[in-house]
FIZA-185146 format. One record per residue (C-alpha): x, y, z; residue in one letter. Coordinates in Angstrom, 3 decimals. Layout:
<atoms>
atom px = X py = Y pz = Z resn = A
...
</atoms>
This chain:
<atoms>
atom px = 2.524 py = 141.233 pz = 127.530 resn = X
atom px = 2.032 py = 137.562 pz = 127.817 resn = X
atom px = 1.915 py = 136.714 pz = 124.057 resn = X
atom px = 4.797 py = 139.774 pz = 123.375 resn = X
atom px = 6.798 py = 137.144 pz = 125.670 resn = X
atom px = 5.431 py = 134.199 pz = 123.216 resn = X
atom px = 6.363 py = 135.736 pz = 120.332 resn = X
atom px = 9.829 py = 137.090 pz = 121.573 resn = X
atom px = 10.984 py = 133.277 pz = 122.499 resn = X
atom px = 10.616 py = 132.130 pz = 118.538 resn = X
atom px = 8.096 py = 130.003 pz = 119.182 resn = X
atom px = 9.969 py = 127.907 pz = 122.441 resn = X
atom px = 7.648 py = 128.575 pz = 124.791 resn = X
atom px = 4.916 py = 127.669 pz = 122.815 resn = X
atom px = 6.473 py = 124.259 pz = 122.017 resn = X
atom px = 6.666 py = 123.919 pz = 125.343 resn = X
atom px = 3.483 py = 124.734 pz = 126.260 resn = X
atom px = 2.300 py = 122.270 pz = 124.088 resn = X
atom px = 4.929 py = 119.578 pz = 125.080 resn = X
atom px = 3.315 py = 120.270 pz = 128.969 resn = X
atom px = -0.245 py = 119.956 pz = 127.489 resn = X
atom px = 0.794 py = 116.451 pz = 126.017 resn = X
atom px = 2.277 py = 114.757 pz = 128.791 resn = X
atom px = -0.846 py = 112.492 pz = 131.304 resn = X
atom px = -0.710 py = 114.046 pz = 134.908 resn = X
atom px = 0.276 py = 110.632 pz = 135.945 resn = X
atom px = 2.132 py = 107.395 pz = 134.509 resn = X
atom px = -0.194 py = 105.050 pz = 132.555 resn = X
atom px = -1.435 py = 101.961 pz = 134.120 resn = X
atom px = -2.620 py = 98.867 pz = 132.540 resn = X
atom px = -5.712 py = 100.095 pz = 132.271 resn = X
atom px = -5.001 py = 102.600 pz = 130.101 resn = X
atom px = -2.587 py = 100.443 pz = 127.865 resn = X
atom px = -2.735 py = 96.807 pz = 127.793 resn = X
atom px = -6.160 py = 96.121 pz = 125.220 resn = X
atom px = -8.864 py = 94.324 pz = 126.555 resn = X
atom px = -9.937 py = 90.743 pz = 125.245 resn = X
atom px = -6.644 py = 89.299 pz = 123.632 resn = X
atom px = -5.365 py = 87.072 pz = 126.334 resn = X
atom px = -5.155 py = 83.983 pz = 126.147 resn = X
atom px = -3.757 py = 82.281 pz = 129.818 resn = X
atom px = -5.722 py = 80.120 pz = 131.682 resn = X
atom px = -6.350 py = 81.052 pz = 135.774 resn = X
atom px = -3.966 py = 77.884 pz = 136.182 resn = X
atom px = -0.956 py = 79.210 pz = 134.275 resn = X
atom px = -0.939 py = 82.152 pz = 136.850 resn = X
atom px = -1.918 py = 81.227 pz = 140.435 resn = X
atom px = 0.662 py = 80.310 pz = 142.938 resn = X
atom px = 0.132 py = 77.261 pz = 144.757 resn = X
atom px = 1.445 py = 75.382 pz = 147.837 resn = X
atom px = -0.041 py = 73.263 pz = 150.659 resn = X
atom px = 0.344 py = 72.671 pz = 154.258 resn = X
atom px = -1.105 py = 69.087 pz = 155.838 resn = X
atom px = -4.749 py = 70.330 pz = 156.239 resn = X
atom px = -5.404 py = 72.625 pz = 153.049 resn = X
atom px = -4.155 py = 73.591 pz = 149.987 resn = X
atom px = -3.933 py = 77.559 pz = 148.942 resn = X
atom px = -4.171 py = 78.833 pz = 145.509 resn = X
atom px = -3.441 py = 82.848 pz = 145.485 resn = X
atom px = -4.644 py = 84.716 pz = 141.863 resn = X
atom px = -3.755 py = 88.512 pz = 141.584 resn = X
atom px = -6.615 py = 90.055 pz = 140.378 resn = X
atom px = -5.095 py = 93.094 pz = 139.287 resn = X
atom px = -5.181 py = 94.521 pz = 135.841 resn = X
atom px = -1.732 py = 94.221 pz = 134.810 resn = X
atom px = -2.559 py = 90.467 pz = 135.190 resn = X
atom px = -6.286 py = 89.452 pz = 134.646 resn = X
atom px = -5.675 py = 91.540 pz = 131.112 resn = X
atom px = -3.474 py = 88.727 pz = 129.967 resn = X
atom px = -6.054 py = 85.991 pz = 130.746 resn = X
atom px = -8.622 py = 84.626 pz = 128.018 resn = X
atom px = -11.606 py = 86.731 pz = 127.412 resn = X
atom px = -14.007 py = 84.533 pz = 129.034 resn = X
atom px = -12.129 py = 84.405 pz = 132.246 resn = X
atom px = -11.082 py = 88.203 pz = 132.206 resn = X
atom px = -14.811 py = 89.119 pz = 132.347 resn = X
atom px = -15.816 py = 86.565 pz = 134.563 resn = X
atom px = -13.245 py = 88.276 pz = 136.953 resn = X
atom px = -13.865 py = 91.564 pz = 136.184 resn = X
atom px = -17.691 py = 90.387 pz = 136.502 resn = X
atom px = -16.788 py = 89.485 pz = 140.275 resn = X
atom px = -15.200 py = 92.568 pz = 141.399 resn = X
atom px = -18.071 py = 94.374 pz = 140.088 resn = X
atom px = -20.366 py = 92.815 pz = 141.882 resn = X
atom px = -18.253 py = 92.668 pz = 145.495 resn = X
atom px = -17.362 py = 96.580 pz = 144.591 resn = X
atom px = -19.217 py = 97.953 pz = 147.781 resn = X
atom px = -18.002 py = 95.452 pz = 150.173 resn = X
atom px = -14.385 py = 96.082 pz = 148.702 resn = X
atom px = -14.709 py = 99.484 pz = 148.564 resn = X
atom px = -16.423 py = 99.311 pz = 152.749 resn = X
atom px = -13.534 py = 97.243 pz = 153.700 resn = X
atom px = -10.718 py = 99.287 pz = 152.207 resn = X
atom px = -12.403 py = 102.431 pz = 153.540 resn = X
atom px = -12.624 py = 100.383 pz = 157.012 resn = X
atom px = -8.579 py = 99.916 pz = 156.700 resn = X
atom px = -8.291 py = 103.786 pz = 156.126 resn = X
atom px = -7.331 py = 103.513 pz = 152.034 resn = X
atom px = -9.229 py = 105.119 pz = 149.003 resn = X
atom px = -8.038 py = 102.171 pz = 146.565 resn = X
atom px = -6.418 py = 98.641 pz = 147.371 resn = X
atom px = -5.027 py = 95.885 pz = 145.397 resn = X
atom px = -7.083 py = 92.636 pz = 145.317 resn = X
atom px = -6.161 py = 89.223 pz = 145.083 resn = X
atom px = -8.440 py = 86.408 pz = 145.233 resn = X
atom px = -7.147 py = 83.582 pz = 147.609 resn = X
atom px = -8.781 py = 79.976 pz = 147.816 resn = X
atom px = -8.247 py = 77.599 pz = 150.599 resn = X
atom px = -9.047 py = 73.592 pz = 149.654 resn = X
atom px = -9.518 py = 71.276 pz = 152.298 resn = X
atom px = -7.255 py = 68.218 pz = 152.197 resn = X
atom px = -8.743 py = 66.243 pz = 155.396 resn = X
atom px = -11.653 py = 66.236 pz = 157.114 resn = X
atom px = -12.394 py = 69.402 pz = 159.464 resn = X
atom px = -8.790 py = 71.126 pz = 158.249 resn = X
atom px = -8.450 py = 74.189 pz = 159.783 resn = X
atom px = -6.967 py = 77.767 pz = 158.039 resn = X
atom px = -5.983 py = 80.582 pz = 159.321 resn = X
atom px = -7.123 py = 83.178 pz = 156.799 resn = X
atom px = -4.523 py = 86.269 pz = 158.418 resn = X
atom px = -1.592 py = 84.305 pz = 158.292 resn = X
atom px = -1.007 py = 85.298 pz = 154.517 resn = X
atom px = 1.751 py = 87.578 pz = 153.378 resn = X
atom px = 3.281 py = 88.676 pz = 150.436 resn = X
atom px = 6.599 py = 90.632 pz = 150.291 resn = X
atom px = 7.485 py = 93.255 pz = 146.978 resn = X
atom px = 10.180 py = 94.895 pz = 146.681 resn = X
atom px = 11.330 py = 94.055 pz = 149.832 resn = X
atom px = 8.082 py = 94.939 pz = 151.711 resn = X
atom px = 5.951 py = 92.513 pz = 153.319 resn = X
atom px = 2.348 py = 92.955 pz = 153.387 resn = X
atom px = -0.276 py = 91.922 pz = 155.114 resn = X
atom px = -4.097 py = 91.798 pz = 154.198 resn = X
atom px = -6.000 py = 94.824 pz = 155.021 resn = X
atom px = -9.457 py = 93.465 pz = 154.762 resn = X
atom px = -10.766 py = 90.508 pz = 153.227 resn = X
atom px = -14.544 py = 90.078 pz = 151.748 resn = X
atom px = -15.133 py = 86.181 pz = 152.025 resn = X
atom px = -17.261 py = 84.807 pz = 149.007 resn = X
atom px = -18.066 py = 81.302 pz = 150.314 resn = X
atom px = -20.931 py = 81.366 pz = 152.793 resn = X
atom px = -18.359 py = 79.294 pz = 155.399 resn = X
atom px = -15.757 py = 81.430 pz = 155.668 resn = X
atom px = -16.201 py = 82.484 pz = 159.311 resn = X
atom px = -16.210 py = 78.795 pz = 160.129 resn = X
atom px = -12.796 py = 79.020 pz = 159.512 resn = X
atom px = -12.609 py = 74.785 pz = 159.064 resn = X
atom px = -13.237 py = 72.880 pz = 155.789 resn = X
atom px = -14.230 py = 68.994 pz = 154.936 resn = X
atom px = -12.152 py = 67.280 pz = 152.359 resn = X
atom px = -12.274 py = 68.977 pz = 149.000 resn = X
atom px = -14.915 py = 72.024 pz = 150.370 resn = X
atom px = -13.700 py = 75.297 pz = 149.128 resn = X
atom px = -13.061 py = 78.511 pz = 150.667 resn = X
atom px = -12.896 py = 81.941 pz = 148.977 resn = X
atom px = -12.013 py = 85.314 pz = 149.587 resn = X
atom px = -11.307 py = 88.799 pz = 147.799 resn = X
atom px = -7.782 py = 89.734 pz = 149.846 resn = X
atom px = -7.170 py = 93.530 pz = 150.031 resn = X
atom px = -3.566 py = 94.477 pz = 150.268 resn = X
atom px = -2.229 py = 98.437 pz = 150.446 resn = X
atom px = -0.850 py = 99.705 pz = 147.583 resn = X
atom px = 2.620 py = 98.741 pz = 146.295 resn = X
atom px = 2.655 py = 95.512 pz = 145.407 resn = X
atom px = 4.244 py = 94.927 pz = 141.866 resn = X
atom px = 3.151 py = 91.719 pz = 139.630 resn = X
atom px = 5.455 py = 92.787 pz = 136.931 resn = X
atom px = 8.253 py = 92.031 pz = 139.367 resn = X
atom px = 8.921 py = 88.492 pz = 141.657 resn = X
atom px = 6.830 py = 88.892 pz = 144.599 resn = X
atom px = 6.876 py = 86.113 pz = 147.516 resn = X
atom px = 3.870 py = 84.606 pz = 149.149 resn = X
atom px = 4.258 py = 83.060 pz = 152.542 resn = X
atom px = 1.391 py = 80.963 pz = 154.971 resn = X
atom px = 2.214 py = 79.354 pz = 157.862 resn = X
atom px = 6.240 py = 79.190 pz = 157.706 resn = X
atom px = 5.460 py = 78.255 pz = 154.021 resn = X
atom px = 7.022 py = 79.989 pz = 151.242 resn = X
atom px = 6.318 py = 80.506 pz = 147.377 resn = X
atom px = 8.455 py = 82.120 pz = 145.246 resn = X
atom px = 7.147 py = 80.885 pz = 141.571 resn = X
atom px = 5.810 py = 84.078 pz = 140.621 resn = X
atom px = 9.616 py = 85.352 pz = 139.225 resn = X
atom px = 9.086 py = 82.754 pz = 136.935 resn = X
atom px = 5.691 py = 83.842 pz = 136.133 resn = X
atom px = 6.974 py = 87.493 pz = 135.378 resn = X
atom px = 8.409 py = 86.402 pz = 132.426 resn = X
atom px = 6.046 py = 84.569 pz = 130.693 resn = X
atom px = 3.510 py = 87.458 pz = 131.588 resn = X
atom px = 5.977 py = 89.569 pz = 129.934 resn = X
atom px = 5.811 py = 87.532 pz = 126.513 resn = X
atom px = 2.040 py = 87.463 pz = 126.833 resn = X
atom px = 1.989 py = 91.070 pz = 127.228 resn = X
atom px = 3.907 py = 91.563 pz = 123.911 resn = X
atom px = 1.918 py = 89.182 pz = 122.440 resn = X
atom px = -1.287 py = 90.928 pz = 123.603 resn = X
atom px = 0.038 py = 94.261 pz = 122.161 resn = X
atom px = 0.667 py = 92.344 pz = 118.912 resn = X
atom px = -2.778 py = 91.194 pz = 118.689 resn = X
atom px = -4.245 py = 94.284 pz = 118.962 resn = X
atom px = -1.779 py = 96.233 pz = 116.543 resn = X
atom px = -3.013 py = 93.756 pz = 114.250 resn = X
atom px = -6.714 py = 93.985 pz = 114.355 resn = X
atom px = -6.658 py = 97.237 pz = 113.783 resn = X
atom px = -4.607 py = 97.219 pz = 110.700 resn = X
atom px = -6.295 py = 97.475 pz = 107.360 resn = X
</atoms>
């Protein structure tokens, strides 16, 4: 009966049967498009940056639509990193109640002796949203000390729910502190994507 139905439709229902078999079960991400290993940006050309009296904070996305875009080297050396923090991530998101997260790598730089942070005090708003950090996994051995000298270094892995958007302006804020830069940084991600694309098409043509 079922392929007397088939047969009756001229062939529409099998087009669309096919069509339907085609189509991914959900959108693409980066992951699935954006080629590995033709970046070129350096780390600098896409943190945001701003400073209060005691410390200066440098905030790095580390998701794939962005770390894609960076040079080789410092795409695996990133990649590298998450690899090797995947359990604690993984721990911490589960701790927060989430199967996935979105991870950005924050740094904290100590201007003046014994300068204090306040690591929970970050936000960034998408779309609209704000969001605050779901779990962080330090990976500085001071961390919990929650102070730095001049020029010592603090880093973390920030977890963030899902829905945060780098291919859109996002806003960071710290301690009454805002950043917008990163609407500016959309677009040159943007030509660096297309450029990335390009690359590729290329080395694989005859």
């Amino acid at each position: 009966m079922v392929c007397w139905a088939v047969r009756r439709s001229g062939g529409k229902a099998v087009g669309l049967v096919l069509l339907l078999a085609a189509l991914p079960p959900h959108p693409l991400t980066a992951q699935d498009t954006l080629p590995i290993g033709f970046g070129t940006l350096r780390r600098d050309d896409v943190a945001l940056r701003f400073a209060t009296g005691e410390v200066e904070l440098q905030v790095l996305p580390l998701d794939q639509d962005v770390i894609r875009l960076l040079a080789p080297d410092t795409y695996r050396s990133l990649t590298a990193l998450l690899a090797s923090r995947r359990a604690d991530i993984d721990t911490a998101a589960a701790r927060a109640g989430l199967r996935t997260s979105t991870p950005v790598m924050v740094t904290f730089l100590g201007v003046v002796p014994q300068a204090r942070f306040s690591p929970d005090e970050l936000e960034i708003t998408s779309r609209g949203k704000p969001f605050r950090p779901v779990g962080i996994v330090p990976l500085s051995p001071g961390w919990a000390t929650l102070q730095l000298d001049a020029r010592q270094q603090a880093v973390a892995i920030y977890l963030f729910e899902e829905g945060i958007t780098f291919r859109e302006p996002v806003t960071v804020r710290y301690q009454g502190l805002t950043n917008d830069a990163w609407g500016r940084s959309v677009t040159m991600l943007e030509r660096e994507r297309a450029r990335v694309q390009a690359r590729a098409r290329a080395q694989r043509s005859p």
